[in-house]
DRENPA-3360 file (N, C-alpha, C; in nm, 2 decimals, always signed):
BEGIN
1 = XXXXXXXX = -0.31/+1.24/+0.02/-0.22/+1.14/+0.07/-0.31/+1.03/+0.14 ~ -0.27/+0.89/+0.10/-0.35/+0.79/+0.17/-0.26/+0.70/+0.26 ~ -0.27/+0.64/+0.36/-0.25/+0.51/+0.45/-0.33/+0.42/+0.36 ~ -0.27/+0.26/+0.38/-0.33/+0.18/+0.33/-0.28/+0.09/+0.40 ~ -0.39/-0.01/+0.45/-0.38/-0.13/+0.52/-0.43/-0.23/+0.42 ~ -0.31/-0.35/+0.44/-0.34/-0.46/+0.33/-0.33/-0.58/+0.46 ~ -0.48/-0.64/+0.50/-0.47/-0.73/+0.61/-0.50/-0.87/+0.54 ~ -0.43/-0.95/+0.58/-0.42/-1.06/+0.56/-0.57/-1.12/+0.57;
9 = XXXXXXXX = -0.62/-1.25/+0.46/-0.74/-1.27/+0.48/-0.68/-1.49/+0.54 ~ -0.82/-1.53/+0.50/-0.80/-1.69/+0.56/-0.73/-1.73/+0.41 ~ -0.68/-1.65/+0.33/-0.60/-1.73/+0.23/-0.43/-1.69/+0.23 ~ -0.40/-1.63/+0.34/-0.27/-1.62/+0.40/-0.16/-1.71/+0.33 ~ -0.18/-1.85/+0.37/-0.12/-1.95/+0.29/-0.09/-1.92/+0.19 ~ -0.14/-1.88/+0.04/-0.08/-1.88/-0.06/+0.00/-1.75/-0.06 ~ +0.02/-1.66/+0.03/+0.09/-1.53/+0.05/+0.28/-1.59/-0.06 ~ +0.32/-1.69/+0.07/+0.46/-1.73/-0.05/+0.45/-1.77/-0.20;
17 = XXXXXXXX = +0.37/-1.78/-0.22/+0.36/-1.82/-0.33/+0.34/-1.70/-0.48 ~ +0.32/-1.55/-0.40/+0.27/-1.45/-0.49/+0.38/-1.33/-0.46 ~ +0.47/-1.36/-0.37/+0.56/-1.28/-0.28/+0.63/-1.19/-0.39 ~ +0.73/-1.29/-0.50/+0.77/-1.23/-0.56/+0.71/-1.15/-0.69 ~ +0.61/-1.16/-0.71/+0.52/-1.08/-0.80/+0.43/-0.96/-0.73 ~ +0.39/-0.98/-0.60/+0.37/-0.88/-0.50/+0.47/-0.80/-0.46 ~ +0.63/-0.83/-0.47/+0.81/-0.73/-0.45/+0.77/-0.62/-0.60 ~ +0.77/-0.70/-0.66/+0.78/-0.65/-0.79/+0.66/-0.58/-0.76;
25 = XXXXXXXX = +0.50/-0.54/-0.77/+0.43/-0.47/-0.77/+0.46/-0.31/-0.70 ~ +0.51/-0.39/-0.60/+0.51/-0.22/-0.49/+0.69/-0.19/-0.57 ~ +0.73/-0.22/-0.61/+0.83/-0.17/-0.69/+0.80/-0.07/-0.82 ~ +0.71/-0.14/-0.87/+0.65/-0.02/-1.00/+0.55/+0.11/-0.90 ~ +0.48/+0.07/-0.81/+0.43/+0.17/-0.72/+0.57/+0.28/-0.66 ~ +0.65/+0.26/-0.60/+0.78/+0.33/-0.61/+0.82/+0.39/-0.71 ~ +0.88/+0.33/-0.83/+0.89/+0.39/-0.96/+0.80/+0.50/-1.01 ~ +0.70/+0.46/-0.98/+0.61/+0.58/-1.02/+0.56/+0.70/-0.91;
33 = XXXXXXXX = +0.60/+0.64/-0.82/+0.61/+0.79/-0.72/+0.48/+0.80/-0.65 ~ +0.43/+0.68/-0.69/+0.26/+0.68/-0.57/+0.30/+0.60/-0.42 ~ +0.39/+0.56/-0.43/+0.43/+0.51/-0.27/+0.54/+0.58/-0.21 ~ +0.50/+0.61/-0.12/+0.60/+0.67/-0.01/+0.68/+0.59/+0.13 ~ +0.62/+0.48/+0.14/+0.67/+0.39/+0.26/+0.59/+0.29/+0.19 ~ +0.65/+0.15/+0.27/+0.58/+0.03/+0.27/+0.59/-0.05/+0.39 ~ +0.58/-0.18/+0.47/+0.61/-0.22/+0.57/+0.51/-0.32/+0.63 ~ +0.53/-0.39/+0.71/+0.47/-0.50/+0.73/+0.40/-0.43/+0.86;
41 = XXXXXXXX = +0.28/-0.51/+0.90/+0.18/-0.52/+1.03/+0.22/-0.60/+1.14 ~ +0.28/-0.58/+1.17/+0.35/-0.70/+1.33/+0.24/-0.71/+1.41 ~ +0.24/-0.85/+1.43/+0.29/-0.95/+1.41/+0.20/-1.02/+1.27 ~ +0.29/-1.04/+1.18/+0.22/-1.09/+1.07/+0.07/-1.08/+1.02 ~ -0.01/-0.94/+1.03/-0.11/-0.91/+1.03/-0.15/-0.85/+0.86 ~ -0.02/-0.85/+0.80/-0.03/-0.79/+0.64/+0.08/-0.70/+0.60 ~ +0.03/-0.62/+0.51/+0.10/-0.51/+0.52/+0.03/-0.31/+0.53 ~ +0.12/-0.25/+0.53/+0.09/-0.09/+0.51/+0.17/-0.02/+0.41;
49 = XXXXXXXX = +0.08/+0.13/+0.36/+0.15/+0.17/+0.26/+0.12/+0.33/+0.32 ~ +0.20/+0.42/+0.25/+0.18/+0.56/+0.28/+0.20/+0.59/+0.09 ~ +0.02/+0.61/+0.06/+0.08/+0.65/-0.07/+0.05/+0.81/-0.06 ~ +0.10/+0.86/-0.24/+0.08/+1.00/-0.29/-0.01/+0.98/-0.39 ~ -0.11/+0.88/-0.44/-0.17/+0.88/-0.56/-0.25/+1.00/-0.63 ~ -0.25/+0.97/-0.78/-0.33/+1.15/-0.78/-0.43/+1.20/-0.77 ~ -0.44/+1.03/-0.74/-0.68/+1.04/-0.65/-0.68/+0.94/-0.60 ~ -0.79/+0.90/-0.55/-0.84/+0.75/-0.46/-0.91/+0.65/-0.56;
57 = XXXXXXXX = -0.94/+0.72/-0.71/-1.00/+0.63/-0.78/-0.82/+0.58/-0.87 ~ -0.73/+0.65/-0.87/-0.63/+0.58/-0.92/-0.57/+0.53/-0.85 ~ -0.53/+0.58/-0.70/-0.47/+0.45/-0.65/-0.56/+0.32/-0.59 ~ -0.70/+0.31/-0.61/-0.80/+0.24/-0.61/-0.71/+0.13/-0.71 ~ -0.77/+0.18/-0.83/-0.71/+0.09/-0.97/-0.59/+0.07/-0.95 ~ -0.48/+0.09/-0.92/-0.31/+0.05/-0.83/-0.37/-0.07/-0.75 ~ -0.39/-0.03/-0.66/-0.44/-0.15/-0.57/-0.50/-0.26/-0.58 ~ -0.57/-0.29/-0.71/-0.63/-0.40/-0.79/-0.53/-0.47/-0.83;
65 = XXXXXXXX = -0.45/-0.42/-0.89/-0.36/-0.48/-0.98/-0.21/-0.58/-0.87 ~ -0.27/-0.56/-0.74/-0.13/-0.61/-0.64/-0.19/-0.74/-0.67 ~ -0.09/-0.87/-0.66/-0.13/-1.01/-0.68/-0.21/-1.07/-0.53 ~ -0.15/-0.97/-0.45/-0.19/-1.01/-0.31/-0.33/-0.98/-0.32 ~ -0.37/-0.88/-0.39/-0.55/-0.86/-0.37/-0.63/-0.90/-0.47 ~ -0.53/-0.96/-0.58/-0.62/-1.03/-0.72/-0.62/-1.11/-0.64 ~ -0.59/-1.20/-0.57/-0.60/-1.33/-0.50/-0.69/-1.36/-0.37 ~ -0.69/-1.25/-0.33/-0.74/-1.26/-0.23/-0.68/-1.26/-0.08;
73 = XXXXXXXX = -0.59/-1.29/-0.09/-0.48/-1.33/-0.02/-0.48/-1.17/+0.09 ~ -0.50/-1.04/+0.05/-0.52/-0.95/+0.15/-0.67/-0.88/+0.12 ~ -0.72/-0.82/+0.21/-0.83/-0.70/+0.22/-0.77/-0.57/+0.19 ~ -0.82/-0.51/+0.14/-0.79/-0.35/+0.15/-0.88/-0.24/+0.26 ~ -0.79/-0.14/+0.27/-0.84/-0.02/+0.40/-0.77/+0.07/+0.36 ~ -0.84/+0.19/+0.29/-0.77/+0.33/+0.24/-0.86/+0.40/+0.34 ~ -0.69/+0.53/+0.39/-0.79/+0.60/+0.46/-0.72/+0.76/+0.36 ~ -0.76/+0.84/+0.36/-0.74/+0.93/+0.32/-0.66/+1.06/+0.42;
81 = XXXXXXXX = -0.56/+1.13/+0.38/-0.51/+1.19/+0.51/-0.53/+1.34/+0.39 ~ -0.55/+1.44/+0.50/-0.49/+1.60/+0.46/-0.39/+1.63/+0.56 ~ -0.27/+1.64/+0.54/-0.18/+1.66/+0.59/-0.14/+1.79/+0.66 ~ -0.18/+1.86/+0.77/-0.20/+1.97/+0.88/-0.05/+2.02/+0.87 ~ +0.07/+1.93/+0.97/+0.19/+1.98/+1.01/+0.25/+1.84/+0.97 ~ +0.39/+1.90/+0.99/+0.44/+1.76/+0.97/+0.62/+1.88/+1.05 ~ +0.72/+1.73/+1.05/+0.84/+1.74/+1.05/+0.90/+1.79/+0.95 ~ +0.93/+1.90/+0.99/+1.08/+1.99/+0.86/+1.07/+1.86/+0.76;
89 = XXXXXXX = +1.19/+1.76/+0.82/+1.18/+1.64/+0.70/+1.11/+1.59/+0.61 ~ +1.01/+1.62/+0.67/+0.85/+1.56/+0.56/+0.75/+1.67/+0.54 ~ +0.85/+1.79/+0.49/+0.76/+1.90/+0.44/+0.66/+1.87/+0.34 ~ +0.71/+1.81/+0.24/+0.67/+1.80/+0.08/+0.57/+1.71/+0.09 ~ +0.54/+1.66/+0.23/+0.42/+1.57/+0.22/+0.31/+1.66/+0.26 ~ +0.32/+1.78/+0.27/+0.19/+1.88/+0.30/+0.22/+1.97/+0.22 ~ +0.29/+2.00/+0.11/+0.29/+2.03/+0.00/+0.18/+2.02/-0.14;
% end
């Protein structure tokens, strides 16, 4: 399981401009079952992800492909988690 921070770089500005092709990205990430959450950095610092990818070199290659990071427009920060305990509710994430 990975955390993923996508922080905004000094090309921020063109962010509206890739928005809806960046919706649509983490939409096929959903679809395919490598994201588990998504969500913004408050105050406007980027975004976060909670993926399930089936390694770090594939969701590596996932994360190339966001318009936000062909652009430049964010940085990437994977951290890798092993998942210890969790809430009844989020058994299947230590699964």
């Amino acid at each position: 399981m990975f955390v993923v921070f996508l922080r905004f770089t000094e090309h921020k500005a063109k962010a509206p401009a890739f928005m809806a092709a960046h919706n649509a990205w983490l939409a096929e990430g959903f679809a395919a079952g490598d994201f588990l959450l998504s969500g913004g950095l408050a105050p406007g610092l980027g975004g976060a992800l909670l993926a399930q990818a089936a390694s770090r070199p594939a969701l590596e290659a996932r994360l190339a492909t966001d318009p936000f990071v062909a652009e430049g427009i964010v940085t990437v920060d994977i951290h890798e988690i092993a998942p210890g305990r969790t809430d009844p509710r989020l058994a299947f994430l230590a699964a």
